[in-house]
LUMDOLO-204422 format. One record per residue (C-alpha): residue number from 1; residue in three letters; z, x, y. Coordinates in steps of 0.05 Angstrom, whole numbers. Example, Ala and Ser with C-alpha at 12.3 -4.5 7.8 and 13.67 -1.06 7.14 Angstrom:
2
    n  res      zz      xx      yy
    1  ALA     156     246     -90
    2  SER     143     273     -21
! end
This chain:
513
    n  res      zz      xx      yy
    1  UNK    -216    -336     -32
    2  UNK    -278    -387     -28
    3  UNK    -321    -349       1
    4  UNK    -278    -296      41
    5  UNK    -313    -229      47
    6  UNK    -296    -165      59
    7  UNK    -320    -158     130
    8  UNK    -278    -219     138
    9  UNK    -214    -192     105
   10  UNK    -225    -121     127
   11  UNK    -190    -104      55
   12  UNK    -215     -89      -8
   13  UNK    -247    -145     -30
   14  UNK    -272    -156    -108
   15  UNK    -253    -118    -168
   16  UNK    -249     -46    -175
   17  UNK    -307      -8    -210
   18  UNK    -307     -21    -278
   19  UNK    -293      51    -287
   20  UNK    -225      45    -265
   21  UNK    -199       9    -322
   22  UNK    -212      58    -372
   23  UNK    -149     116    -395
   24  UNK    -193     172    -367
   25  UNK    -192     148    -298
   26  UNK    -120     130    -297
   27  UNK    -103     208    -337
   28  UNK    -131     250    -271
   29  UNK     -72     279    -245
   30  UNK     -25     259    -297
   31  UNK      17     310    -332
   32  UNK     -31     335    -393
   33  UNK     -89     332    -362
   34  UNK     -86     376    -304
   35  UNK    -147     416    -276
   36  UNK    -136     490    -275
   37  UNK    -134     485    -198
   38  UNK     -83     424    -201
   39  UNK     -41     458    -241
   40  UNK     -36     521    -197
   41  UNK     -18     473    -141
   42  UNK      41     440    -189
   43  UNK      71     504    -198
   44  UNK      64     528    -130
   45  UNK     104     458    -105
   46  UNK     164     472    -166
   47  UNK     173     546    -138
   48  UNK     174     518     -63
   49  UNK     223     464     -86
   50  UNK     265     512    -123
   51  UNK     272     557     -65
   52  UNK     292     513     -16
   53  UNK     342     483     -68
   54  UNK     320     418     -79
   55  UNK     297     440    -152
   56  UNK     329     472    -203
   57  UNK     281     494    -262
   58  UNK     295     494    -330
   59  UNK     336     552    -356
   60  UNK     367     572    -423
   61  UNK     433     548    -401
   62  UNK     409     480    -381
   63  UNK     362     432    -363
   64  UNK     316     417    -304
   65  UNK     356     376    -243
   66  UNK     287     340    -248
   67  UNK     231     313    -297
   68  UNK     149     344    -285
   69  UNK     131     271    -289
   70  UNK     184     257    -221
   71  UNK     158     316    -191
   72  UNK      74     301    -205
   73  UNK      70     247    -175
   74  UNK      92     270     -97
   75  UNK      44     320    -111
   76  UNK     -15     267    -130
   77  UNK      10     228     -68
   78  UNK      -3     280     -24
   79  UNK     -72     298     -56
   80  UNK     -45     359     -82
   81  UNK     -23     396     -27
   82  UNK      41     434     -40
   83  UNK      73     436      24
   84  UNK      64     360      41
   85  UNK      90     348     -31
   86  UNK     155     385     -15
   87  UNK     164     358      48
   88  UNK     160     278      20
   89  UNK     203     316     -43
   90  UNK     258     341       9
   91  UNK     261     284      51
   92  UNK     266     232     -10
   93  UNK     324     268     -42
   94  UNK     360     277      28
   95  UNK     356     200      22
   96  UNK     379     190     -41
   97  UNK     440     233     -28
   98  UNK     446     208      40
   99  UNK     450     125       8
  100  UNK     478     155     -55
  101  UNK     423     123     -98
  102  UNK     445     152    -159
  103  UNK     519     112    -163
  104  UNK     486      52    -134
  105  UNK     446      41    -200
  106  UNK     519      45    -242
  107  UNK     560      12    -187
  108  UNK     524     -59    -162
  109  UNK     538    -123    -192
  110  UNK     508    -151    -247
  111  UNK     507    -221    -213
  112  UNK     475    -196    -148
  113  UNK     429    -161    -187
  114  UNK     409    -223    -225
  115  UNK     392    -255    -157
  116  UNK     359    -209    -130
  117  UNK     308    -203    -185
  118  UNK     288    -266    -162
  119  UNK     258    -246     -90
  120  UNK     223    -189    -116
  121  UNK     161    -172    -170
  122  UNK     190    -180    -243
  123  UNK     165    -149    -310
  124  UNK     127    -190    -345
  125  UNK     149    -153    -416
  126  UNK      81    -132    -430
  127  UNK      33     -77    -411
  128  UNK     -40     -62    -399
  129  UNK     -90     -33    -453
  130  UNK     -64      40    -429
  131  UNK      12      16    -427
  132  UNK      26      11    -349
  133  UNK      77     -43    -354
  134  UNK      51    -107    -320
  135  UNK      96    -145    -266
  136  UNK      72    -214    -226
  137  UNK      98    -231    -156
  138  UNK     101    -307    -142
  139  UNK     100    -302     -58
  140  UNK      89    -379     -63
  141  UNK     171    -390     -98
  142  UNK     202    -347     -44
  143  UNK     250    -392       1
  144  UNK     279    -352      69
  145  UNK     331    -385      74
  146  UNK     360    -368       6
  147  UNK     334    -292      21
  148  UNK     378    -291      80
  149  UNK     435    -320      50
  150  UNK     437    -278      -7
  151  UNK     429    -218      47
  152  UNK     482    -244      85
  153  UNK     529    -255      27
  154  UNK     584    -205      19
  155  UNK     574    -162     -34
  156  UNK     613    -140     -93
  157  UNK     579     -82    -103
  158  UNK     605     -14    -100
  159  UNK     551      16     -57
  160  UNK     537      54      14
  161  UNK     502      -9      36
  162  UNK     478     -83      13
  163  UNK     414     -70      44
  164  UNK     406     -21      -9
  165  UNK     406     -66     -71
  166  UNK     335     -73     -81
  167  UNK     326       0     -90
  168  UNK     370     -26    -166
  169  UNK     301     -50    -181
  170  UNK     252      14    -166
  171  UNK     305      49    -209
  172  UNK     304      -7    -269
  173  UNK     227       8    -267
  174  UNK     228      85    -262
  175  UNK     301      93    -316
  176  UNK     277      30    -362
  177  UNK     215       2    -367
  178  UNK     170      67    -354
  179  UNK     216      99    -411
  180  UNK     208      40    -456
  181  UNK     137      33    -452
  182  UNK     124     111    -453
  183  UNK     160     103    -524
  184  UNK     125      47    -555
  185  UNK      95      79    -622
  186  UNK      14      81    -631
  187  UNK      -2      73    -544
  188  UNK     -59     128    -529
  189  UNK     -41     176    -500
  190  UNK      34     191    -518
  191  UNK      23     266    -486
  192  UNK      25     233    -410
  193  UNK      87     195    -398
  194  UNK      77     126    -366
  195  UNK      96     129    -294
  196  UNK      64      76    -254
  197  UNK      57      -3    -250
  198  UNK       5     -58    -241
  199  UNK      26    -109    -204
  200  UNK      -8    -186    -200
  201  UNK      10    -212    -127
  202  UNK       1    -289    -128
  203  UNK     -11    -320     -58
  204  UNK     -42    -385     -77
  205  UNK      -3    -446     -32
  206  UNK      27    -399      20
  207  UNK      18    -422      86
  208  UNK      21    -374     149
  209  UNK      88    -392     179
  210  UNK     106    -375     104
  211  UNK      78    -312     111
  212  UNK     109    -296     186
  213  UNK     178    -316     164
  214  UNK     172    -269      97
  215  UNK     131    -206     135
  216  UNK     199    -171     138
  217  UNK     227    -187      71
  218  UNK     163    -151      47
  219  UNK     149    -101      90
  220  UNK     215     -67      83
  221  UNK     208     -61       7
  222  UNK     137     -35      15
  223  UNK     150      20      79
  224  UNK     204      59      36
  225  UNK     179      39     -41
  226  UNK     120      84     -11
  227  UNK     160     138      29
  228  UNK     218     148     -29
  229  UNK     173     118     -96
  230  UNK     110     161     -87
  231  UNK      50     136    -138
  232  UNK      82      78    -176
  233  UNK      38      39    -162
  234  UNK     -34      37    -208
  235  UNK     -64     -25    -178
  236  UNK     -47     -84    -139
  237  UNK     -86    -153    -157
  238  UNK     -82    -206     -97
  239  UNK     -97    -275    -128
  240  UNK    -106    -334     -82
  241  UNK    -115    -309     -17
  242  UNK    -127    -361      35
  243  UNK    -179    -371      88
  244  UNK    -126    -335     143
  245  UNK    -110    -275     103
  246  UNK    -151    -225     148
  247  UNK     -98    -234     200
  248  UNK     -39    -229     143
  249  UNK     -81    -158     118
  250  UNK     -74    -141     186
  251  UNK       5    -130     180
  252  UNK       6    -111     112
  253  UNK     -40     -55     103
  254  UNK       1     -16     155
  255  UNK      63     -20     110
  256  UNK      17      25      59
  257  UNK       5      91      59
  258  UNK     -79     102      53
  259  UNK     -80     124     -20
  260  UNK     -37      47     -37
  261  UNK     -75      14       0
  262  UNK    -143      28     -37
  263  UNK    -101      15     -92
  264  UNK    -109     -63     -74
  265  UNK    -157    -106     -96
  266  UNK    -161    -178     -68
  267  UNK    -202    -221    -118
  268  UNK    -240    -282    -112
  269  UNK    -221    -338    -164
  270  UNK    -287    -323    -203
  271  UNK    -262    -258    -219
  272  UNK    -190    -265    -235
  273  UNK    -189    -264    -303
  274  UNK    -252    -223    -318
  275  UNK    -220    -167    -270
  276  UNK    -154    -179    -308
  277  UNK    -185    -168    -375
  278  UNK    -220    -109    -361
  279  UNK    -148     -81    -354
  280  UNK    -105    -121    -392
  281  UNK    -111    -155    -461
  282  UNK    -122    -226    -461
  283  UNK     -57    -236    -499
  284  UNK     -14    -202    -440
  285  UNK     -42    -244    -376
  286  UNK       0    -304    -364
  287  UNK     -28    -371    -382
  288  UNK     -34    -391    -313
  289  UNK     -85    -326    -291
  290  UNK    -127    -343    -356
  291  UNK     -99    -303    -407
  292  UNK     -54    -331    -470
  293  UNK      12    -304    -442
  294  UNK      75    -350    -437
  295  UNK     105    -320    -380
  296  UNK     139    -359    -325
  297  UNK     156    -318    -254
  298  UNK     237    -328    -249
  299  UNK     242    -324    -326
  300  UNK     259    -266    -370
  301  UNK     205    -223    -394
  302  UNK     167    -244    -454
  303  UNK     171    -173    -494
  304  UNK     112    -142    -529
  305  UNK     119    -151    -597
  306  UNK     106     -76    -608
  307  UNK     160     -58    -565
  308  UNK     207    -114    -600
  309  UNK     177     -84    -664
  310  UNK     216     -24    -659
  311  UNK     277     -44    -613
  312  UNK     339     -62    -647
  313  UNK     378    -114    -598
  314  UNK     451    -106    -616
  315  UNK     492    -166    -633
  316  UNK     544    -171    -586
  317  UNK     544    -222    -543
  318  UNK     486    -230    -498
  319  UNK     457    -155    -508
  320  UNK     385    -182    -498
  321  UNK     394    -213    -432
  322  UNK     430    -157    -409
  323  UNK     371    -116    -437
  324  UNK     322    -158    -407
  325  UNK     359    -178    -340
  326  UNK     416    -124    -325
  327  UNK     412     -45    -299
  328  UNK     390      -6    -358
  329  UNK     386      70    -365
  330  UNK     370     106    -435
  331  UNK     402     158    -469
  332  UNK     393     188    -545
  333  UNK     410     151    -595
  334  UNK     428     215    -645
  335  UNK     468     268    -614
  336  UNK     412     320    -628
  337  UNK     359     267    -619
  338  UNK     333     285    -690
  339  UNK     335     216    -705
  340  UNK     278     202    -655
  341  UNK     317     143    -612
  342  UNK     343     115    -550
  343  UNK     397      74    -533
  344  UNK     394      34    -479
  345  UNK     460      20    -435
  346  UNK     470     -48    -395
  347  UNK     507     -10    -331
  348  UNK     539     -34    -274
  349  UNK     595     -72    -252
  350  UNK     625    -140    -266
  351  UNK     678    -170    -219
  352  UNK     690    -100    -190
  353  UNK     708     -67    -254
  354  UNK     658      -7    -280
  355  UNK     616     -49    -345
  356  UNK     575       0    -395
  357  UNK     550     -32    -453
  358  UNK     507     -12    -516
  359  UNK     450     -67    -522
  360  UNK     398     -34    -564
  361  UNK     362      19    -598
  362  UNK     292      32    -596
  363  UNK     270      68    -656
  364  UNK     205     108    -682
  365  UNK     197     143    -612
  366  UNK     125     177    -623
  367  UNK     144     228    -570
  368  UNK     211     264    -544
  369  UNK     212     302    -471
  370  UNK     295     306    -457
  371  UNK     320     303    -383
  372  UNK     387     315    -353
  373  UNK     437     270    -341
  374  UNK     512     284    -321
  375  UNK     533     206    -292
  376  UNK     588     198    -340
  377  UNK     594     275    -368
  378  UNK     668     266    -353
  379  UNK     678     194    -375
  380  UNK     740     184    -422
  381  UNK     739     104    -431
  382  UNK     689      53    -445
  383  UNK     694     -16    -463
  384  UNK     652     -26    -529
  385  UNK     648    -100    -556
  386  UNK     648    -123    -617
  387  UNK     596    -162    -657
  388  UNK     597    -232    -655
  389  UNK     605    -265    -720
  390  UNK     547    -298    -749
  391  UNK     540    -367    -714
  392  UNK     550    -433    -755
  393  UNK     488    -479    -768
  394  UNK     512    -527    -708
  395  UNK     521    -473    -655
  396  UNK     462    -423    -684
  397  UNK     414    -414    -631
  398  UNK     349    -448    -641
  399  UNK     274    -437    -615
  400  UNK     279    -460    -536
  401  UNK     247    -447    -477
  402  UNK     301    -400    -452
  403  UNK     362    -351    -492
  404  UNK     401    -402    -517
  405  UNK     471    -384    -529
  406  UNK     529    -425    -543
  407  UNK     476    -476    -584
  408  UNK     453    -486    -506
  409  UNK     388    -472    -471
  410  UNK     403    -419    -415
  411  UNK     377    -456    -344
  412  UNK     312    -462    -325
  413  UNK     316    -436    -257
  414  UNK     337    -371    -243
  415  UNK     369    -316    -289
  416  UNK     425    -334    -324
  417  UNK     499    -298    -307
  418  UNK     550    -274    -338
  419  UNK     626    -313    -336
  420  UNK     675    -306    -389
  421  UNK     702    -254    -434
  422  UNK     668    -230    -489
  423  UNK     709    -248    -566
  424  UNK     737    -177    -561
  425  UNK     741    -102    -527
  426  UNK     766     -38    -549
  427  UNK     789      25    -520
  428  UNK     748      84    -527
  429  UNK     792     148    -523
  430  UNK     755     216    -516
  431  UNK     705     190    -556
  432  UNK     745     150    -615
  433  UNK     734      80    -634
  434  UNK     752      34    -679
  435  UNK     697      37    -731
  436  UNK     692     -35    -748
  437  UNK     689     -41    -669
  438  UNK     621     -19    -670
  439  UNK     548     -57    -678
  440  UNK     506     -19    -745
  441  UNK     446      -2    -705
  442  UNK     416      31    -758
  443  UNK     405     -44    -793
  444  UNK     333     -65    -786
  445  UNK     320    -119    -738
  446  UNK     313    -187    -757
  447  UNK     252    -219    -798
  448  UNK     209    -251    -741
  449  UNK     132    -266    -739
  450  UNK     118    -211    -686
  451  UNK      50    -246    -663
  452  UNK      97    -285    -627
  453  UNK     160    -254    -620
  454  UNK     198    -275    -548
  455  UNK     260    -277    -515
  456  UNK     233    -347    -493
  457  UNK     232    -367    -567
  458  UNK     277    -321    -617
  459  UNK     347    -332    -641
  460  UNK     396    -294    -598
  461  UNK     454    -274    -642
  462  UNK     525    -296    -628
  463  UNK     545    -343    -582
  464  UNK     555    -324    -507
  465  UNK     562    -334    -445
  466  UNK     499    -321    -397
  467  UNK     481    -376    -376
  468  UNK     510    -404    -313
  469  UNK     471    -395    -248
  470  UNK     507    -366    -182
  471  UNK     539    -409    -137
  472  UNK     551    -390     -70
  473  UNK     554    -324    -102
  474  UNK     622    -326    -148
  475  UNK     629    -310    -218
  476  UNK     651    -376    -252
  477  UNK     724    -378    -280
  478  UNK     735    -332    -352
  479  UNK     716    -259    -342
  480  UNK     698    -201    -380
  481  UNK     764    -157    -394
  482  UNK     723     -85    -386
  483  UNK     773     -24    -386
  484  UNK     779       5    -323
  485  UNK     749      77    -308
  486  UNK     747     134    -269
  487  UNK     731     118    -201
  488  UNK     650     118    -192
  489  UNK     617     175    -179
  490  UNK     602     173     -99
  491  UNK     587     246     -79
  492  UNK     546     267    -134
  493  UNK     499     329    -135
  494  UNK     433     296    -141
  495  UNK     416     312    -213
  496  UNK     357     276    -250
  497  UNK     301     222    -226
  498  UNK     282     202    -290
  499  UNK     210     159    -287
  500  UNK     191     163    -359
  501  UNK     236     198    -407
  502  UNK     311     179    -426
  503  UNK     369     222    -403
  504  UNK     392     276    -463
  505  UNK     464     283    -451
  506  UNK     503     287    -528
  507  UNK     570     282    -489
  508  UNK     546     203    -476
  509  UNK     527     192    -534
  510  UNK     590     221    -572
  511  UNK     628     163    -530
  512  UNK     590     110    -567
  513  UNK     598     134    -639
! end
């Protein structure tokens, strides 16, 4: 910053009161914790939803189409006023129907996925002392020309439009990180779902043509993550700024609605890592902000050992890349969901053909809210892989940097991809499997020193094949041999928006057992 001020920057320079850091502030307006009069408004903006038929309310013979938490927060975006809620409501599920948002999540490439997580804010694995899950934004290792090319690129995906991939990452956040971190045991709170992100925006070494040549890269993000994601957002940190950024604020704060932008917080160098530990614990801010984190932007998240605690990666081949690096959605683990767990489903496709894949089970869930979900209701085939056998002592992976599979060190740029078959697939017919096809995920997870638990540095079991990065965007030779399914789902009925709790559908689950 040296010395920039906020006259200067016209923004909000400095940290945020030190009030704002503590769970009481960030509970008002959060589901539990309603006023009387904010509660009247939330039940005035259901009944308006329901009657225009963009709501359908829970009923003895089934579910909500949609979770309180979705539906809260266009209400706190619009300060509580019911009619402005529904109107951002109606228009954002006109959208979604209208780009078919739901099948885009199950239908776009793993690969492009992969590559596009690198242009865009990435989870760091960890979260903040009232478990808002923590993502970092390197604008500095942006390049435009491999933006456009990857923009450019034909797609494989099986979606309206490749302009729409991004929106694969607003849904990873709001169907499998918010989930995951609303179900890590012993967080305060467990009443009021996490719904909401902090994001670190590092602009240290960007220079202004930088800026100019990126403003629409970022600005499209931004305009509809705030017309069609309402209140994701819990803070924004700006580290770095240089000596020009009042004219950069000048074109950014228009992409924000007002609420966001007082949301943003441009910080000084001096205050980095206080302002960062008022919110975070010193052990979840990356090394390079002050804190003890290893965390690299472009990497795979480095997951809280509380989460990795209770999660149970499978052991088929690469499950905790896919977990860590693929679409994800949740659904119960237990048909009944007695059991108190979720399973979490790598989704998407590979090479054009539909992939679903079980790649782990989160266990000891302190709280259960259920949700709808119909996306595969009528599903008859799944490809389900089989465990890897236990690796020998030359090919067993070993502590690296990166996953290491295949006794190698995944590549240090980029995410790595998938490109050969897995050691073997079995039909799934209505809901019969082979049982020695199947992973036990009731096993407990491996003996590791959870101080210092990482993907960066644990085992990976097996031996697989992530880690080849895309070229001219191909799938190298040797691919997975998925079963084909049904056709994917274009003209759905907009059903769920899940932001914090798993999908409950039993019919899903009796596919994987």
């Amino acid at each position: 910053m040296n010395g920039l001020t906020r006259k200067q920057s016209s923004g909000p320079v400095g940290p945020p009161p030190p009030e704002a850091a503590s769970p009481e502030a960030r509970l008002k307006g959060h589901l539990g914790h309603l006023t009387p009069e904010e509660q009247s408004a939330f039940e005035h903006f259901k009944e308006l939803c329901a009657k225009k038929g963009f709501y359908t309310p829970h009923t003895v013979d089934g579910k909500a189409s949609h979770d309180e938490g979705t539906l809260i927060r266009y209400l706190r975006a619009r300060k509580f006023n019911p009619q402005e809620a529904y109107i951002q409501f109606k228009d954002t599920e006109i959208w979604r129907k209208e780009n078919e948002l739901d099948a885009l999540y199950e239908n776009i490439d793993i690969q492009e996925y992969q590559a596009m997580r690198q242009f865009y804010p990435q989870w760091t694995g960890r979260t903040d002392k009232r478990g808002i899950p923590i993502y970092v934004y390197e604008i500095g290792k942006l390049d435009q020309k491999k933006i456009s090319a990857y923009a450019s690129a034909k797609s494989k995906s099986k979606i309206k439009s490749p302009k729409l991939r991004l929106f694969a990452l607003y849904e990873n956040l709001t169907r499998c990180v918010m989930p995951l971190c609303s179900s890590v045991p012993g967080r305060s709170n467990p009443e009021t779902p996490v719904d909401q992100s902090n994001n670190i925006i590092d602009i240290s070494k960007v220079g202004l043509k930088q800026f100019w040549n990126l403003r629409s890269h970022m600005q499209e993000a931004s305009t509809l993550a705030t017309a069609h994601y309402p209140e994701i957002l819990d803070r924004i940190f700006i580290i770095g700024a240089p000596s020009f950024f009042p004219i950069v604020w000048g074109w950014v704060k228009k992409w924000f609605d007002p609420i966001t932008t007082s949301k943003i917080f441009i910080l000084a160098q001096n205050d980095v890592l206080p302002t960062l530990s008022s919110f975070i614990e010193v052990d979840n801010i990356p090394r390079k902000y002050g804190g003890k984190l290893d965390f690299e932007y472009g990497k795979l998240p480095n997951l809280d050992p509380d989460i990795r605690q209770h999660l149970r990666i499978e052991s088929t081949r690469d499950a905790e890349t896919l977990f860590l690096a693929s679409p994800v959605r949740w659904v119960d683990a237990g048909e009944s969901g007695e059991d108190g767990g979720m399973t979490a489903l790598s989704v998407g496709t590979l090479d054009g053909k539909q992939h679903q894949e079980r790649v782990a089970v989160l266990h000891a869930l302190p709280t259960r809210v259920a949700t709808h979900s119909t996306n595969f209701q009528n599903q008859r085939t799944e490809t389900i892989m089989r465990p890897s056998m236990p690796a020998t002592s030359k090919s067993q992976a070993a502590r690296q940097s990166g996953p290491v599979l295949n006794g190698n060190a995944a590549p240090q740029d980029g995410a790595p991809f998938l490109d050969q078959a897995p050691s073997e697939s079995h039909l799934v017919s209505n809901g019969d499997v082979p049982h020695q096809s199947l992973p036990t995920i009731m096993q407990p997870a491996p003996a590791t020193d959870l101080g210092t638990a990482s993907p960066h540095d644990q085992p990976v079991p097996g031996s697989g094949p992530l880690q080849h990065p895309v070229t001219n965007g191909g799938l190298p030779e040797g691919k997975p041999q998925n079963v084909s399914l049904p056709p994917p789902l274009i003209d759905m009925e907009r059903t769920k928006t899940d932001f914090f709790t798993p999908p409950s559908d039993p019919l899903e689950v009796k596919q994987l057992h």
